[in-house]
C-alpha positions in Angstrom: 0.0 0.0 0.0 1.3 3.3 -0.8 1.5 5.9 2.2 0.3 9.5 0.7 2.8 12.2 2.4 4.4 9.2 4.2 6.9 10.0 7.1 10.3 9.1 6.6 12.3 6.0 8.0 13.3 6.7 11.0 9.4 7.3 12.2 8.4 4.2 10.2 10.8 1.8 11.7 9.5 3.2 15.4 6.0 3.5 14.4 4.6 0.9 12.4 1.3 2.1 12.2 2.5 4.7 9.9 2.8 2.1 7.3 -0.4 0.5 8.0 -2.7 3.3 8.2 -1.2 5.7 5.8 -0.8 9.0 7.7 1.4 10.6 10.1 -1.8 12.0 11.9 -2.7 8.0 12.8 0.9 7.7 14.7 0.2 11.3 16.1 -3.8 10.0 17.5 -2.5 6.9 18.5 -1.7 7.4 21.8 -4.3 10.1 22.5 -5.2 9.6 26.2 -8.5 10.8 25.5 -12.0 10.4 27.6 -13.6 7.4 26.8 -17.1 9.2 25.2 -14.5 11.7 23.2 -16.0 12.5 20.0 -13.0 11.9 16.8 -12.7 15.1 14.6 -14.2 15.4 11.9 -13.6 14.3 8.7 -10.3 15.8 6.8 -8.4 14.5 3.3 -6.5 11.7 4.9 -3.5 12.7 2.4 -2.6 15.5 4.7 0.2 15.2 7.4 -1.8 16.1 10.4 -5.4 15.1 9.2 -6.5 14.0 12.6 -5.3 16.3 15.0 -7.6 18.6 16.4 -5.9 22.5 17.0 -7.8 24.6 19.4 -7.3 28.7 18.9 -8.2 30.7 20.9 -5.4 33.9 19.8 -6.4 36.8 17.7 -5.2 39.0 15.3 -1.8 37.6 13.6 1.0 35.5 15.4 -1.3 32.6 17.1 -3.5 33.0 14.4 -1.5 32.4 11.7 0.1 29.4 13.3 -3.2 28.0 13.1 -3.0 28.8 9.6 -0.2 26.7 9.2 -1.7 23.6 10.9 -5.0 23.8 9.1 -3.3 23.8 5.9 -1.6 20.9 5.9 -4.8 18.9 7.8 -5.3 19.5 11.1 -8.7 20.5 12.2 -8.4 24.3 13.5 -11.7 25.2 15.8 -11.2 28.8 16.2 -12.9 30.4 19.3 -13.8 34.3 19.1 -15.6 36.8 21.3 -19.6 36.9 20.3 -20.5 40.0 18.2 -17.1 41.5 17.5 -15.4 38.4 16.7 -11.1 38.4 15.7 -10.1 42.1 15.5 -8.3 41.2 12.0 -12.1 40.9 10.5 -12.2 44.4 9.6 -8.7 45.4 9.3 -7.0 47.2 6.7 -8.9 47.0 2.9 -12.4 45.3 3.2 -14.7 43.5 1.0 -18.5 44.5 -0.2 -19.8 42.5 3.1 -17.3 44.8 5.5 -15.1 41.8 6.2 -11.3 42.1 5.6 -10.0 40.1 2.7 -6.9 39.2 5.0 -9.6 37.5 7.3 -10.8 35.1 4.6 -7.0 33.9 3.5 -5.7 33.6 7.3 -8.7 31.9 8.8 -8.8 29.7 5.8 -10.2 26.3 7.0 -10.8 26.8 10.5 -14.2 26.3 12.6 -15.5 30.0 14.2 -17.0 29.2 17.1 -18.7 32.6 19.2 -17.3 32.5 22.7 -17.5 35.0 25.4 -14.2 33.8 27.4 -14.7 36.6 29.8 -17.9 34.6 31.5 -17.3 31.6 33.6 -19.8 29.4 31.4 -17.7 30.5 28.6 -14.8 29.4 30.2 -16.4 26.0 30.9 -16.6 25.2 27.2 -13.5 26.4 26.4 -12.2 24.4 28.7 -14.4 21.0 27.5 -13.1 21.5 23.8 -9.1 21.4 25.2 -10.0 18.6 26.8 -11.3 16.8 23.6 -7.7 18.3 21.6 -4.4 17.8 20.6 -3.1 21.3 20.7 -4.3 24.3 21.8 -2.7 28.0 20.3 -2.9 30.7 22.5 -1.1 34.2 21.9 -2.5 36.2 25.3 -0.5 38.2 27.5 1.4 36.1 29.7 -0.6 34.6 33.0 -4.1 36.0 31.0 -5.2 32.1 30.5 -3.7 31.4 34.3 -6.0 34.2 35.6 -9.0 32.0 33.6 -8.0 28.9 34.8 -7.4 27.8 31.5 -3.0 27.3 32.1 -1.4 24.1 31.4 -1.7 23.8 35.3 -5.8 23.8 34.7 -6.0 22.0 31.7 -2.9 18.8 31.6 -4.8 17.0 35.1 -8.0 17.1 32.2 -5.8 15.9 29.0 -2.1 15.0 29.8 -1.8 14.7 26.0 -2.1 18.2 25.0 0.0 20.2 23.2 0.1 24.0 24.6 1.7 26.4 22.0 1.9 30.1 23.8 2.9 32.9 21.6 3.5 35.6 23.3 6.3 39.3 22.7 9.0 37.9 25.1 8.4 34.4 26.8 6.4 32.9 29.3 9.6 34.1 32.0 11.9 36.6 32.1 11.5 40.0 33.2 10.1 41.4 30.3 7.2 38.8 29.9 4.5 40.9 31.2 5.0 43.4 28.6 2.7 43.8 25.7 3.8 41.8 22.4 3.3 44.4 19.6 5.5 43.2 16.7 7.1 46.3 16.1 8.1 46.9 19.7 9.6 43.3 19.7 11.1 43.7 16.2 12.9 47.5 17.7 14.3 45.4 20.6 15.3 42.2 18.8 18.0 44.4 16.7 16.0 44.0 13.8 15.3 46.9 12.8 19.0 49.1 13.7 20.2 47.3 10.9 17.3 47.8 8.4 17.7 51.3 7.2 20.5 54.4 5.6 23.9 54.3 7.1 25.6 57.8 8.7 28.5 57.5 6.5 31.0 58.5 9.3 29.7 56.3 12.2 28.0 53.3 10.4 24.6 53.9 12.9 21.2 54.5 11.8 20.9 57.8 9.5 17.4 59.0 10.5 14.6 56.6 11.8 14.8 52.5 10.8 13.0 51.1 7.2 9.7 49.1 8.3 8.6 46.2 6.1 5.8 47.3 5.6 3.9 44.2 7.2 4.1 42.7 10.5 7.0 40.3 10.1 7.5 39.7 13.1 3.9 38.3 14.2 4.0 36.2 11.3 7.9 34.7 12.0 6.6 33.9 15.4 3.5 32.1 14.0 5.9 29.9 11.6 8.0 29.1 15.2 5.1 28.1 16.8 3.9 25.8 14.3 7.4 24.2 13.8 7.3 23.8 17.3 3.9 22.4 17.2 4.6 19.9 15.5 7.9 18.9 17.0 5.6 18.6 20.2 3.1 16.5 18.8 6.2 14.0 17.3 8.2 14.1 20.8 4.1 13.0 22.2 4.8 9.5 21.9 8.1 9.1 23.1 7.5 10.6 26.2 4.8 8.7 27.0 6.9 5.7 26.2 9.2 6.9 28.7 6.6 7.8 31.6 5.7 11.5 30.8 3.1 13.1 30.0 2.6 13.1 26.5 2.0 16.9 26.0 3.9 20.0 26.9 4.1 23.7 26.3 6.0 25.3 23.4 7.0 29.0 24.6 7.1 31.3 21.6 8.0 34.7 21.7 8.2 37.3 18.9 11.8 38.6 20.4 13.2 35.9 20.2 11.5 34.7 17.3 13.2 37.6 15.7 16.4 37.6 16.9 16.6 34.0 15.8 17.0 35.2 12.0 19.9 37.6 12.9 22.5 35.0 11.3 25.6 35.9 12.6 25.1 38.7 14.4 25.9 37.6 18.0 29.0 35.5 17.1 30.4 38.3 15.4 30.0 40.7 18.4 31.2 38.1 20.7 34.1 37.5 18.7 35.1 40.8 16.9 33.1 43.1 18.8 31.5 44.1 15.5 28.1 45.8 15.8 26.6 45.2 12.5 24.4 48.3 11.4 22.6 49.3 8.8 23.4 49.0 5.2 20.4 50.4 2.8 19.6 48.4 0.4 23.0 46.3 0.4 24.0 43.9 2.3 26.6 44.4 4.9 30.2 42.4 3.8 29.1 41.1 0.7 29.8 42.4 -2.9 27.9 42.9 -4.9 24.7 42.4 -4.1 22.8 45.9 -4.2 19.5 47.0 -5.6 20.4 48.8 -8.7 18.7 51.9 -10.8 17.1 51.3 -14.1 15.2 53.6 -16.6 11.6 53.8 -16.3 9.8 51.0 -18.2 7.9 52.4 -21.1 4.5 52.5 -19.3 5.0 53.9 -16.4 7.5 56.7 -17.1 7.4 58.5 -13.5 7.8 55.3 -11.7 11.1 54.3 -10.6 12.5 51.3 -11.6 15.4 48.8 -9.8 16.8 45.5 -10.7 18.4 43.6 -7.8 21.5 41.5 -8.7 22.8 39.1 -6.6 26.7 38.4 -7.8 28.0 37.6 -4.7 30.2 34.3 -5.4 33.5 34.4 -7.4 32.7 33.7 -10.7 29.5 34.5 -11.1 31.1 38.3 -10.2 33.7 37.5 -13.2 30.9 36.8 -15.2 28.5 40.1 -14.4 31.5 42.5 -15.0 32.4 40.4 -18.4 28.3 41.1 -19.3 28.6 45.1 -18.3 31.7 45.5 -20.4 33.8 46.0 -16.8 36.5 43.5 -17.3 39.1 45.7 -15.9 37.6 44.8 -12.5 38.6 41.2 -12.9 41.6 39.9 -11.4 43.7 39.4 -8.4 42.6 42.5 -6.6 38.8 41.7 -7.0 39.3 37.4 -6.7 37.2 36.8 -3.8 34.7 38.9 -1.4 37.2 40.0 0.7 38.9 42.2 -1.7 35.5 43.4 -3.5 34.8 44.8 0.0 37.3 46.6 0.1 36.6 48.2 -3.3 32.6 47.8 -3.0 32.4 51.5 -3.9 34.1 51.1 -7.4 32.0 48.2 -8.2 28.5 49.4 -7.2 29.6 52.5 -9.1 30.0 50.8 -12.2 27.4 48.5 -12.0 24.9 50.9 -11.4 26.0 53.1 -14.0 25.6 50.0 -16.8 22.3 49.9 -15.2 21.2 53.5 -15.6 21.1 52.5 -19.3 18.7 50.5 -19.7 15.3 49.4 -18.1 14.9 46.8 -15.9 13.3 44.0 -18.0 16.4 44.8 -20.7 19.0 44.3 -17.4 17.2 41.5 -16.5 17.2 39.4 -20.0 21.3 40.3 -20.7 22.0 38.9 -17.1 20.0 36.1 -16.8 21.4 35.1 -20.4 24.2 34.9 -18.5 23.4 33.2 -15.4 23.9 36.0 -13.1 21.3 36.3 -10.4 18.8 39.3 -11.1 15.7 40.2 -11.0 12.9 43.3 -11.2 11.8 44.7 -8.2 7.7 43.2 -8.2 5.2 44.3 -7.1 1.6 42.2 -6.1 0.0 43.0 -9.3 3.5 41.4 -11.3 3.1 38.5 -8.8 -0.2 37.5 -9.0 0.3 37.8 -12.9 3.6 35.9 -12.7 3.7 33.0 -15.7 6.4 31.3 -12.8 3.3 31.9 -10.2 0.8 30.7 -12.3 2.5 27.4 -13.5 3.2 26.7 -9.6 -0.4 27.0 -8.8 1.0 29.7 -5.8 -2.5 31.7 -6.2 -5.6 30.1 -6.0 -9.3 31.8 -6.3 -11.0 30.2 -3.0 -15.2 30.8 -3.2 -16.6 33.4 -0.3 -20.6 31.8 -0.6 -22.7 34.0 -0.3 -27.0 33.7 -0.6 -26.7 35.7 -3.7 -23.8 33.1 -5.0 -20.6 35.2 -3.2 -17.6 35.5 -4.8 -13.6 34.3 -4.8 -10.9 35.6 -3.0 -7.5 35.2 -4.4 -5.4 34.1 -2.0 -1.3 32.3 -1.9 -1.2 28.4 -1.6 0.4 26.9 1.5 4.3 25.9 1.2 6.2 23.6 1.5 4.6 21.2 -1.0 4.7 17.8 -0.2 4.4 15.5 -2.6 1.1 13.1 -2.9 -0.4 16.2 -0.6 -3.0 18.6 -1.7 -2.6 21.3 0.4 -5.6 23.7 -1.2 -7.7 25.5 0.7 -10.9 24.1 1.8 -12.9 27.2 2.8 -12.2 30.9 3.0 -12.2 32.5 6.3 -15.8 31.7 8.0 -19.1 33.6 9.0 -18.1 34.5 13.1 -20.1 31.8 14.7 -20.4 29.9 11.7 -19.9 26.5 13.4 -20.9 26.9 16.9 -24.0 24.1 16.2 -21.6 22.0 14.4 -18.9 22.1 17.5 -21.2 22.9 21.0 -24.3 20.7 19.6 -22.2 18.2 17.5 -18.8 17.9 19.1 -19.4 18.7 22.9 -23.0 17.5 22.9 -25.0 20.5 24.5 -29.2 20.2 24.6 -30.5 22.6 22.0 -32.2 24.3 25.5 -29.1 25.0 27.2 -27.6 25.5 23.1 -30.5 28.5 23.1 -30.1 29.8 26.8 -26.4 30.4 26.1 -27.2 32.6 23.1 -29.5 34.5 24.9 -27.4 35.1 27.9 -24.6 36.0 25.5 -22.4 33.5 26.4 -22.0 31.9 23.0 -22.8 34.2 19.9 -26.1 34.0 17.7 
């Protein structure tokens, strides 16, 4: 039998019932130390990795969320729990659709459950605290000692299901003296060092000229979500083992977006440690490595007042012979310009000359002469040039996902979910729900509440109509 998205040896040989049953998420279940009237989730493309596992959220707006994201893409069953009413603040954020709902909303609560909690009433608390108990992980991305204050900590909750998985995303940690702070993104991007090296150089001290550059987007919310779904799912493979060896099966996976952050900074710290080199800013280059610079072009024919910039990346040895042979610059090949070393020290000549063969030409015409080639360019895109991408298209990286509606809705285009694993379809199910959409289908259908106390709920606000 041939095992769709099939883990690799190692597992297998440990695991047999990966072979048997087909899936990863049947090794993951299999030790699930569940109550004996709990209700299995429901039904998910058995091709997917974690098809099976059931992922309560109960975070809002980006890092948590999107972690849950993550899991729901690649199978797991994502019950999402928002306040009645209001629902996720990230419904109406930034640009929003004909019904008032945010686009964003309908690509990052793709194929989750809403269910309409009040978590600030004890009763809501109650069923928050009966779905953990009937799943594998729970994502949470409160200010630390918020859930302890709820009785809903791993103290509360691992007596009731010593299986679960806790993932807590939060600005700096579950400890430390900084852990009651806020976790804003760009507070916790400022502090990580992220942003003194992202913007213009003084020339004379190397510091930041003027305020740090911003991606314009909350990086790191989202790096933090992609850390808490890695370690998710190291959790849920490290479940077994430890129950093999006595422990409780689950645990908590401590995410913050500091460290998060700080965890991209390549060599920063060794080089301080070692050299006492404080990296800083660079613009649009990249600190000890020429050349590799964002370079101006002419405007392309059709938009003549828009700026235009190729980035080349021509960083290794002969790929560097080969872009100066291209720009008609072979008097900067030789022993003095061999390796990186000594185009540092000369990175001034070079980006002069390179950008000056640039100026020449538009970016598309830059673009075709060094990729002809083989040196590493490329037009700086913007979403419009992705979403039309040929490259885009072919991978299937955009897909339009339907938004029903009683008058037949629309689609929302949103990007597919990477990695791709082979023999996986990893498309999404639904767009972003209705707020409440599925509180029958979980209270009623998973938890097994009387349509009575389903009603009184509703009318006592606890649970959203």
């Amino acid at each position: 039998m041939r095992v769709a998205c099939k883990a690799p040896a190692g597992w297998v040989r440990q695991v047999r019932s990966v072979s048997q049953h087909g899936t990863l998420a049947y090794f993951l279940q299999s030790h699930r130390s569940y109550a004996s009237d709990s209700i299995p989730p429901a039904v998910t493309p058995q091709n997917l990795p974690l098809a099976g596992i059931r992922v309560l959220e109960i975070g809002q707006v980006i890092a948590g969320p999107f972690c849950g994201q993550l899991l729901g893409h690649y199978g797991a069953e994502v019950i999402k729990v928002e306040p009645p009413d209001v629902g996720d603040p990230l419904r109406v954020w930034r640009e929003r659709d004909v019904d008032g709902v945010s686009p964003w909303w309908r690509s990052i609560a793709r194929n989750k459950k809403s269910v309409a909690i009040d978590m600030r009433k004890e009763e809501g608390r109650k069923l928050v605290k009966q779905l953990a108990v009937k799943s594998d992980v729970i994502v949470e991305n409160f200010k630390p000692g918020t859930l302890e204050k709820w009785n809903l900590g791993p103290a509360d909750l691992h007596p009731l299901n010593p299986s679960l998985i806790f993932t807590r995303v939060s600005g700096y940690g579950q400890t430390g003296p900084w852990s009651s702070r806020p976790g804003y993104a760009s507070v916790c991007e400022a502090e990580s060092g992220f942003r003194y090296i992202n913007g213009t150089p003084d020339p004379e001290t190397g510091a930041l000229l003027g305020p740090p550059i911003r991606p314009n987007l909350s990086l790191g919310d989202s790096v933090a979500g992609l850390h808490a779904a890695f370690g998710t799912v190291l959790a849920l493979l490290a479940r077994k083992s430890r129950e093999a060896q006595g422990q409780p099966g689950g645990q908590t996976v401590d995410v913050s977006i500091f460290e998060s952050m700080i965890n991209l900074m390549e060599g920063i710290v060794p080089e301080y440690d070692r050299k006492g080199k404080i990296r800083g800013p660079s613009g649009s280059s990249l600190t000890g490595i020429v050349p590799t610079n964002a370079y101006p072009c002419q405007p392309a024919p059709e938009t003549p007042n828009a700026p235009a910039y190729i980035v080349i990346g021509a960083n290794s040895d002969s790929i560097y012979n080969r872009l100066m042979t291209a720009i008609g610059r072979k008097d900067l090949i030789g022993p003095a310009y061999a390796q990186n070393h000594h185009r540092v020290e000369r990175q001034a000549e070079i980006e002069d000359a390179i950008s000056a063969w640039t100026r020449s030409r538009t970016a598309e015409e830059a673009e075709e002469i060094l990729r002809g080639v083989s040196v590493p360019a490329g037009r700086v895109l913007n979403v419009k040039d992705i979403v039309e991408s040929e490259h885009t298209q072919a991978r299937g990286l955009v897909e339009d996902v339907p938004v029903p509606k009683q008058d037949g809705g629309w689609t929302v285009k949103m990007s597919r979910a990477v990695p791709v694993l082979e023999g996986c379809d990893t498309k999404t199910r639904w767009a972003g729900p209705e707020l409440g959409e599925h509180n029958r289908e979980v209270l009623i259908g998973e938890l097994g509440m009387k349509e009575e106390e389903f009603q009184r709920l509703q009318q006592e606000g606890v649970i959203g109509k």
